[in-house]
LUMTOR-965141 format. One record per residue (C-alpha): x, z, y. Coordinates in steps of 0.1 Angstrom, whole numbers, plus 5000, padded with zeros to 4 digits. Layout:
// LUMTOR-965141
XZY
...
***
This chain:
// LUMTOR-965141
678039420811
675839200787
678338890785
682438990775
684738670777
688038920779
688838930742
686438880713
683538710724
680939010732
677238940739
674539230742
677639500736
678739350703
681139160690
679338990660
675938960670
676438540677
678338450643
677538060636
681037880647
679037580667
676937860688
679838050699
682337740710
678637610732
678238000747
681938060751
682137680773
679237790792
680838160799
683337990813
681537810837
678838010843
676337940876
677037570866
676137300845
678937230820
677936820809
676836720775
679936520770
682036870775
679937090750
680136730727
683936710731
684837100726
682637130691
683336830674
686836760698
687836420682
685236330662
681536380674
678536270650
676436010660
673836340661
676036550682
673736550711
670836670689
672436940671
673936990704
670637100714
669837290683
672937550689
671337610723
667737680712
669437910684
671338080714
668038120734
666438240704
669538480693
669638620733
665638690730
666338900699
669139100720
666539180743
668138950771
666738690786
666238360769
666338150802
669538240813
670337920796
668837640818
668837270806
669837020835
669736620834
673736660830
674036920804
673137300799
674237620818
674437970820
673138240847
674438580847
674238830872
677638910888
677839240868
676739070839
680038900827
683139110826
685038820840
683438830874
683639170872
687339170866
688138880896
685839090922
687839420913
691039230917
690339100950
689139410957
693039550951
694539250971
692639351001
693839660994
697339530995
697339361024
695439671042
698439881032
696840111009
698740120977
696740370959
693640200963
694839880957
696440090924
693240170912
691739880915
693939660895
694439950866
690239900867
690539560863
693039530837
690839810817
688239540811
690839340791
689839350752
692839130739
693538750746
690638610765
688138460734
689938530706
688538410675
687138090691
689637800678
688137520697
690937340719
688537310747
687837710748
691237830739
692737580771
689937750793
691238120781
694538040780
693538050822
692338380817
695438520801
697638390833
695038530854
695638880839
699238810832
699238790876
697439060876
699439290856
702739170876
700739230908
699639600895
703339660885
704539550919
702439830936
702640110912
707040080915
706340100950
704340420944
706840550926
705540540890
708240350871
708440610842
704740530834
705540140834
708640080809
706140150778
703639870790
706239650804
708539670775
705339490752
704739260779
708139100780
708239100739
705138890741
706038670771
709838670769
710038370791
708238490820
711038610844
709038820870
708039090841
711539110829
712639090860
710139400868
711339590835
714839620851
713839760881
711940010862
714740110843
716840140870
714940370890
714840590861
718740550859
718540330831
721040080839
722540010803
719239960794
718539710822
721739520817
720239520782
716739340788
719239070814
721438980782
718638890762
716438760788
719938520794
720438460755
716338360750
716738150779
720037980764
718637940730
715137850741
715637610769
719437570775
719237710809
720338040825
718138340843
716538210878
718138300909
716138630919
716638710881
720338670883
720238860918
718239130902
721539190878
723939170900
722239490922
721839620886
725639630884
726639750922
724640030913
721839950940
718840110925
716840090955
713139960946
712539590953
708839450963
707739160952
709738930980
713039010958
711438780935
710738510958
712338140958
713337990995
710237831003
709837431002
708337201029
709036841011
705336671022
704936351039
703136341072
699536331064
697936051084
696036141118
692835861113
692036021074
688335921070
685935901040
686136021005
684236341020
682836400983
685836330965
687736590986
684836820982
684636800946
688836800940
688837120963
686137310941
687737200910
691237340920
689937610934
687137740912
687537600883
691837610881
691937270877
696037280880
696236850872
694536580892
695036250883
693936030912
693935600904
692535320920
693335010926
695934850954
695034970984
692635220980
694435470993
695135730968
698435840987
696535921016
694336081000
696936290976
698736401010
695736501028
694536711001
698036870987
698336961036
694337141031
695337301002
699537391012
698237761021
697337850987
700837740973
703137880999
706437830979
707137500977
705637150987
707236900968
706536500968
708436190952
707335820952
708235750916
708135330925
705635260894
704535010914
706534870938
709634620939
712034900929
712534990896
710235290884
711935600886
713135750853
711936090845
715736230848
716136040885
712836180894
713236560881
717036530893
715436440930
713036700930
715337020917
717336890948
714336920966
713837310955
717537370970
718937350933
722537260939
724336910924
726537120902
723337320885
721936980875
722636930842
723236550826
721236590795
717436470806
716136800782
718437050801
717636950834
713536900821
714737370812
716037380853
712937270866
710237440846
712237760849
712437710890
708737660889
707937970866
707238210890
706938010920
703137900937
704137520940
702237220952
703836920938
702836550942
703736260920
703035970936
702735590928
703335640885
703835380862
702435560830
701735860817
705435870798
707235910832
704936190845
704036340812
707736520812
707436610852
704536860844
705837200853
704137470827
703337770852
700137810859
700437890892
701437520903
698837230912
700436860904
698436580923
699436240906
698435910923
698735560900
697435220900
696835280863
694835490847
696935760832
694935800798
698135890780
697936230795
696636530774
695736740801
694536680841
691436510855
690736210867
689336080898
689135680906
689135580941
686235350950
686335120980
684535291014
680935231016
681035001051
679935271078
683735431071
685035101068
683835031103
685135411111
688735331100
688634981115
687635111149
690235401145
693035161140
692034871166
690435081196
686635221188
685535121218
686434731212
684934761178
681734921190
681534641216
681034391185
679734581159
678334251136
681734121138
683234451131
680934501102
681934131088
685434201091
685134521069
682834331045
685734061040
687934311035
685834421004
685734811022
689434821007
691535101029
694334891034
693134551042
691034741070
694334901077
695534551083
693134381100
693134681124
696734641128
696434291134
693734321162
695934631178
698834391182
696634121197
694634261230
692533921240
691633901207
687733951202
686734141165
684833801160
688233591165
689633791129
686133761113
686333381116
689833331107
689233541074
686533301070
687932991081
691633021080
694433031056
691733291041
692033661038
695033761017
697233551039
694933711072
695234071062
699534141063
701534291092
705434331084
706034401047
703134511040
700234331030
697034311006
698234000982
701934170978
700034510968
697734310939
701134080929
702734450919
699834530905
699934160888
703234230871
703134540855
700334390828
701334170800
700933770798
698133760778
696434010800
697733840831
696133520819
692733700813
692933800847
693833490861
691033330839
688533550849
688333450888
686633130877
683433330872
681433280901
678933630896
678833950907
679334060869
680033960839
680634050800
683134070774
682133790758
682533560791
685833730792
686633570756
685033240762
687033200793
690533330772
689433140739
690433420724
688733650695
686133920708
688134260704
691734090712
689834050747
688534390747
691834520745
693034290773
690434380796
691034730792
694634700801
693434490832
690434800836
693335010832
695534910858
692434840880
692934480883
689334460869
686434750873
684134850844
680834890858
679434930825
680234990789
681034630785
680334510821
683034410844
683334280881
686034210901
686534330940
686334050964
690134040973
691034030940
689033730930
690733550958
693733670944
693033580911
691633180919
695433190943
697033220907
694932950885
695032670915
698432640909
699032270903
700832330868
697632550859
695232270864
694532150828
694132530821
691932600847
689532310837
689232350800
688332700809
685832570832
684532360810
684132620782
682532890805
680132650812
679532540780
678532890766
676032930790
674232640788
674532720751
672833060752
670132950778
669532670761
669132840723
666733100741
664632870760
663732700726
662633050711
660033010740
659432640747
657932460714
655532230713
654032240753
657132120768
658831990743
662432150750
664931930738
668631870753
670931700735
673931940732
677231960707
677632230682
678832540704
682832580699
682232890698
678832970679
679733410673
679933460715
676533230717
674533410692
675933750705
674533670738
671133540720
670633840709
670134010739
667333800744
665633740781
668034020792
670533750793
668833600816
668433880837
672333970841
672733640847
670533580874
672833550899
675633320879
673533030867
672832920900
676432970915
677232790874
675032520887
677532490920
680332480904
679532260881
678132030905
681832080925
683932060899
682531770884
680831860855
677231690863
676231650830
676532070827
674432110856
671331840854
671032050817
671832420827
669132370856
666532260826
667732480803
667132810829
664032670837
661432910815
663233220828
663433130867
659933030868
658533310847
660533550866
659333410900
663233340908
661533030929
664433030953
667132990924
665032750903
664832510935
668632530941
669632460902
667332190901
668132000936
671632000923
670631880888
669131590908
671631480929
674431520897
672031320875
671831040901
675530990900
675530960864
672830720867
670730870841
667130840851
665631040827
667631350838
666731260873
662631230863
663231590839
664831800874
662131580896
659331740876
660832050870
661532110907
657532000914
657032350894
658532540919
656532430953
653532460930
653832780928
654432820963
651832640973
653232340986
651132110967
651731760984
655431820978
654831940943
652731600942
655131380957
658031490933
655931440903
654731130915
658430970917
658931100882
656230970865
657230620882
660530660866
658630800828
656830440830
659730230837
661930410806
658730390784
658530730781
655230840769
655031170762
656831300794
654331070813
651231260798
653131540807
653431460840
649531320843
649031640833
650831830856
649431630883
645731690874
646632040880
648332000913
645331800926
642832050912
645032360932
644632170964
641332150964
640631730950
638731800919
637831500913
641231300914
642431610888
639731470866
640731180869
644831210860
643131470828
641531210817
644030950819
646331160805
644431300774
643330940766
647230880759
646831160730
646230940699
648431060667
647831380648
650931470656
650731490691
648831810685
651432030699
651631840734
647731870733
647832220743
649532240778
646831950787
643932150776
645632480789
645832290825
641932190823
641132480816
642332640843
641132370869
637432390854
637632770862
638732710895
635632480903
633132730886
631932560858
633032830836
630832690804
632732400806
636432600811
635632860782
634932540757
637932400765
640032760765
638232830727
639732470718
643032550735
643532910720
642732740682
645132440686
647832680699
647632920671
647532620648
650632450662
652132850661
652932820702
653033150716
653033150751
649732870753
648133160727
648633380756
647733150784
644033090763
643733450761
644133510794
641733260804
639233360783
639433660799
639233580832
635833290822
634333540802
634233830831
633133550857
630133510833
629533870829
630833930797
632134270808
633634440775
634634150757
636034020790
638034350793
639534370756
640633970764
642434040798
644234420781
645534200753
646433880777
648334170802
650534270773
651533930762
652533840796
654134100801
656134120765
657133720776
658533890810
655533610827
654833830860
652833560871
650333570845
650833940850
649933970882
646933760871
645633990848
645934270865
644034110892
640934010869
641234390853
640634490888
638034290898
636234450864
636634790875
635334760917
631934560896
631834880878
631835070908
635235210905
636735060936
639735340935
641135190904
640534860913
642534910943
645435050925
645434750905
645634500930
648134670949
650134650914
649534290912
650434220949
654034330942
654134140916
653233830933
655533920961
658433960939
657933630925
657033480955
653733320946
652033270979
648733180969
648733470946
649733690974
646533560993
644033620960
645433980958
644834060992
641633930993
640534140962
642234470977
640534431010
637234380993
637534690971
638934871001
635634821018
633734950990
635835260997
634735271030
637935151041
635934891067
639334881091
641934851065
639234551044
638734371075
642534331088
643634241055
641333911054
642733831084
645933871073
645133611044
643133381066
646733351087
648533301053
645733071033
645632811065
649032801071
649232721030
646132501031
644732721004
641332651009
639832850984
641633150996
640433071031
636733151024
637733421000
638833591034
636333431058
632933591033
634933911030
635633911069
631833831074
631034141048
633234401071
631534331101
627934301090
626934601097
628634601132
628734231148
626234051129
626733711151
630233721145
629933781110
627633491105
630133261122
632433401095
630233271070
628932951075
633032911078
633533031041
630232871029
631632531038
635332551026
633332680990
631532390993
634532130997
636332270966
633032300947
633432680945
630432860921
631533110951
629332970973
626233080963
626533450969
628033351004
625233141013
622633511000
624533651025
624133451054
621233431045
620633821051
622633761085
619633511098
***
């Protein structure tokens, strides 16, 4: 064997050839589990135990290339130890480790046993036991490894007693007293070998010296625990004195066997993986603890009793179970009452219960010494009332169920319940109501699980509740939990019922925490952080970590992340229940109105950091009340945004609800930047409609004109330029009549664009002009450069690209002189694009690389998408159509993400077209059809002959009469928006005759 784990760690035959103290804790963890991957966090935890460097991980990974290096050097293979995404393993052969070798050679003697063959079974454990060195990893003083060997010990501790059991039936008790004599010295409390060491004696006709090993067995046990001998111990001395010296098997050693389970439910679905992985870990691994939590509802009882009836073979003595009431309206259980309740469950009788908590803590250890018990402790409070209830044997598995999460316990692993993913919701729903009804209306089933948040016992409920009523239809409950009274007063049947199980859940956390939770319903996202958490409380930051993880705790709130909570659907409900109290009212608006004000506050603070002189950002907002939470949240920068996608806009609506109109006109402009940037068109459009209409009934017409041309933004971008038009046109109205100038050349501005999109050059001119005529004082400079970005662009569009690159030259120098970052991009980018349309190829390409990285640094994926567009078009000119088709496809994502239509069209086009330089004729040609379908329905004329020439192109070679049609089609649409593009159309159909 090249790997010895039974004594002194032994690698390569000796006992000193891994020395270094880190090295031999990581190889002794992995020994222990080898064939799998023990995690980082493990190996972390059982080297440094309490206090890991911040460089565990590396030196971590040092220890293991020194191992790999030492194994090499023993002449053994240095990839036995494998690196996984997890953590690092071992793989051994099965001969390899002395371990395996000793549990296959004692399995070997149980067969044996049962086959009726003493002898063999004889050898076979003596065999086994001869691997034994000493204490399993001796030497090694890591808690983590010593725990793990401790395992071993009990393991050959079994063994031995199993060995002995055999070899007194064979008649060998003279050869025994030696070895059991030093066994019972070192493990005086362990009743079966003392127990065993009497009936040695006696056979020999020792019985003084039997009676001798009871008394002190009895006085060790007195002193020691305060208890007397067990009952076959006590049994054992009472044959001892009669005089019977007939040899006893194993069964006189036996307790009366315990059935004290709960009926394990008949309609048990889900948590397939959970079971899986608590079965292996009891099984293979001895986990002897599980500690299963979740929050109301979950149903960790369930699943508790339908593990401890799969698993009830393996413990045949004794199946014990107890509701200790943590959470329920009882009182919890004391750990006396509950230890008291199950000795009377082992058959121990009234009078053998002692008062004294300690002594009767002695009674049910010693019961459970030598017994194989089961035990579950169900519904705990905390880890003090279960803590004492953990029997020491190590031949007992405890299963302990609790709301909380029982981190007070040194020992047992946990396992939180999630909610069922919605196919076994609709599994459990259709076992409780009648499968066939639910299959009948399986959208209504499937919304009925969904409001029950996939929680076990709300489906439980609603099942119930459709059992009981026959001409209800599934879609009669889904309505009423959408429509009635709402869910929590829907899902109840009897006593039991989903807003009781929260309300216990409710009351076992302390006020401050309960008014966090109550607090935190009045977020309307998915998620949210620590810092909304303090906002909402008012309360400083780590105070309110400490509250949320009592609430994480007692799963009243879930942890997604480090830092990131959510709450389940039900409890939300639950939650807003508590705060709409009427005496709550003035504490659930002043935290309204403070949640509110810290995001406007953040978004606002980072949209300046982006917005400078082009849009001249500037909302008039108090000092924040609470400026460390705001600059905390700055400093994640447009990540903020990002998490909170999803909450500005349902901010907006409850801002817009609650009546806080002035919050949501300015949170709408203030998110602006990041929505449109980020292509969130759909979120952008709902902020800002709702900024309009709570502006209006303020009355304040410049807020109304700001979300008027803010909103235009949007439908630009999708292409819906006579809206975009009409909206801008109604705010400039309202700039002139407030006097306003700079937001109406702004808006004249913005316009010229719009016009110049849709195809009216010439009335784009004409709002540029009108607009840069308004430009007068040096100081305007900065406002200068979105105009001259916007002309740019529209002088591009129509082709006269000497005219576009003067103006991007004098819009790239004004925006680095005026330090405005994204214009400095936007005039790179253009550049770019003019200077590859007028075949500057390598300068063209070092403009649009550097323009791709500043979009994408700014998180534009508009101007991303652009970019990589013009890149592409670069590479099919230099005859690389592969790349240039990779590209696109890159940039049509892009554009589909952020739902810019008319960029969806131009990538199309260009992928089609270098898809026909591939050869690709089939693919190229029902693409531009694709965007011909698209580009009319948009009235994107530009895009229309893009597809109509490259539609002519494809069929050329095959249906020349159709392809001309094609383009005497795009040649005029070039035409009416004064497309340069129209003279290589009209060389083609020229070539077409």
């Amino acid at each position: 064997m090249r790997f010895g784990i039974l004594g002194p760690l032994r690698v390569g035959g000796g006992e000193a050839t891994v020395t270094a103290g880190r090295d031999r804790v990581v190889l002794a963890m992995l020994l222990l589990r080898a064939g799998r991957v023990v995690p980082v966090e493990e190996l972390v935890d059982a080297v440094w135990e309490e206090r890991p460097p911040a460089t565990a991980k590396a030196q971590l990974h040092s220890c293991v290339s020194r191992l790999r290096q030492r194994l090499a050097a023993l002449g053994l293979s240095a990839d036995a130890i494998v690196t996984d995404p997890v953590g690092y393993g071992i793989r051994v052969e099965p001969a390899d480790l002395d371990f395996e070798v000793f549990a296959r050679t004692v399995e070997a003697a149980r067969a044996a046993v049962a086959a009726g063959q003493p002898a063999e079974a004889r050898r076979h454990y003596r065999e086994a036991l001869g691997l034994w060195r000493g204490p399993a990893l001796s030497g090694i003083r890591s808690r983590a490894v010593r725990r793990r060997a401790q395992t071993l010990d009990e393991q050959r501790l079994a063994a031995l007693e199993e060995c002995v059991d055999v070899e007194l039936r064979l008649r060998r008790a003279a050869d025994l007293v030696d070895e059991l004599a030093e066994s019972v010295d070192r493990h005086p409390l362990r009743e079966r070998l003392r127990g065993q060491l009497m009936l040695a004696l006696s056979a020999m006709g020792r019985q003084a010296d039997a009676l001798a090993v009871y008394r002190e067995g009895r006085r060790i046990y007195a002193d020691e625990l305060g208890i007397e001998p067990g009952a076959a111990l006590q049994e054992l001395h009472q044959r001892v004195l009669a005089g019977d010296l007939a040899l006893a098997g194993p069964e006189d050693l036996a307790h009366t066997r315990v059935r004290a389970l709960p009926r394990a439910i008949s309609d048990f679905i889900g948590r397939q993986q959970t079971v899986s992985r608590l079965v292996k870990e009891i099984a293979e691994d001895g986990a002897r603890i599980q500690l299963i939590d979740g929050m109301a509802g979950s149903g960790k009882t369930t699943l508790a009793v339908h593990l401890a009836t799969a698993l009830g073979d393996r413990y045949p003595d004794a199946h014990l179970f107890i509701d200790l009431h943590g959470h329920s309206e009882r009182t919890p259980l004391t750990p006396a009452a509950a230890v008291a309740t199950l000795l009377r469950q082992l058959g121990v009788p009234a009078e053998r219960v002692p008062l004294d908590l300690d002594d009767r803590l002695a009674v049910w250890r010693s019961e459970l010494a030598g017994r194989r018990a089961l035990v579950v402790l169900d519904n705990a409070a905390g880890a003090d009332q279960v803590a004492p209830l953990l029997p020491t044997g190590p031949d007992c598995l405890v299963l302990i169920t609790s709301r909380r999460r029982l981190v007070g316990l040194d020992e047992g692993r946990p396992s939180s319940l999630p909610v069922l993913d919605p196919d076994e919701g609709i599994d459990l729903l259709g076992r409780v109501a009648g499968q066939e009804r639910v299959a009948a209306e399986p959208q209504a089933a499937a919304e009925v699980v969904r409001r029950c948040g996939y929680l076990p016992l709300a489906i439980r409920l609603a099942g119930a509740r459709l059992a009981h009523r026959p001409r209800w239809r599934v879609a009669d409950l889904a309505e009423r939990l959408v429509t009635g009274a709402g869910p929590l007063a829907e899902l109840a049947a009897g006593q039991r019922s989903v807003g009781q199980a929260f309300a216990l859940s409710y009351a076992q956390v302390s006020p401050a925490a309960q008014r966090l939770f109550r607090l935190l319903g009045l977020h309307p996202g998915v998620r949210f952080d620590d810092r909304v958490a303090a906002v909402l409380a008012d309360l400083p930051l780590p105070q309110t970590q400490d509250l949320l993880d009592e609430l994480v705790d007692a799963h009243l709130v879930e942890e997604a992340e480090p830092g990131r909570y959510r709450l389940h659907d039900l409890i939300r409900k639950y939650s807003r229940l508590l705060l709409a109290e009427p005496d709550r009212a003035e504490e659930r608006r002043d935290a309204l109105r403070r949640l509110l004000d810290h995001h406007l506050q953040v978004a606002a603070e980072l949209t300046r950091q982006v917005e400078w002189s082009s849009n001249r950002f500037a909302l008039r907002l108090p000092e924040p009340a609470r400026p460390d939470l705001v600059a905390a949240a700055v400093a994640d920068g447009r990540r903020w945004f990002d998490e909170n996608r999803s909450a500005l806009p349902a901010l907006s609506r409850v801002a817009e609800a609650e009546g806080f109109p002035q919050h949501c006109w300015q949170l709408a402009r203030a998110s602006w930047r990041a929505q449109f940037d980020g292509g969130h068109l759909d979120d952008l459009i709902e902020m800002h409609e709702a900024g309009r209409r709570a502006a209006a009934t303020m009355g304040d017409d410049e807020a109304v004109a700001t979300m008027l041309n803010y909103l235009a933004s949007a439908y630009y971008r999708l292409a819906r330029f006579s809206e975009a038009i009409a909206l801008m046109e109604a705010a400039l109205d309202r700039w002139r009549s407030l006097g306003l100038d700079d937001e109406v050349r702004n808006t004249l501005g913005n316009l010229a664009t719009s016009h110049a999109a849709n195809g009216d050059f010439q009335q784009g001119l004409a709002y540029f002009r009108g607009a840069k005529a308004m430009y007068q004082r040096p100081g305007e400079l900065g406002q200068l450069t979105n105009l001259l970005n916007n002309l740019a662009f529209a002088h591009f569009m129509a082709g006269r690209y000497d005219e576009a690159l003067r103006i991007s030259r004098r819009h790239l120098s004004l925006a680095r002189q005026v330090g405005d970052a994204p214009q400095v991009a936007h005039a790179i980018a253009h550049l770019g694009m003019i200077r590859q349309r007028l075949g500057h190829g390598e300068p063209a390409h070092r403009l649009l690389r550097l323009g791709l990285r500043l979009k994408r640094r700014s998180g534009n994926r508009f101007g991303e998408g652009e970019m990589l567009n013009e890149i592409g078009l670069i590479e099919r000119r230099a005859g690389r159509p592969d790349r240039a088709a990779a590209l696109h496809r890159e940039a049509l994502v892009l554009m589909m993400d952020v739902g810019d239509r008319i960029g969806q069209c131009a990538s199309r086009n260009l992928l089609a077209r270098a898809l026909l330089d591939q050869g690709d004729v089939a693919s190229a040609l029902d693409l531009h059809r694709r965007v011909l379908t698209d580009a009319t329905r948009l009235d994107a004329r530009y895009e229309q002959a893009r597809a109509l020439d490259g539609m002519a192109r494809c069929l050329r070679g095959t249906d020349r009469a159709q392809a001309r049609t094609y383009a005497s089609r795009a040649l005029a649409l070039f035409r009416q928006v004064e497309s340069i593009d129209q003279q290589p159309t009209a060389e083609l159909l020229d070539e077409l005759g």
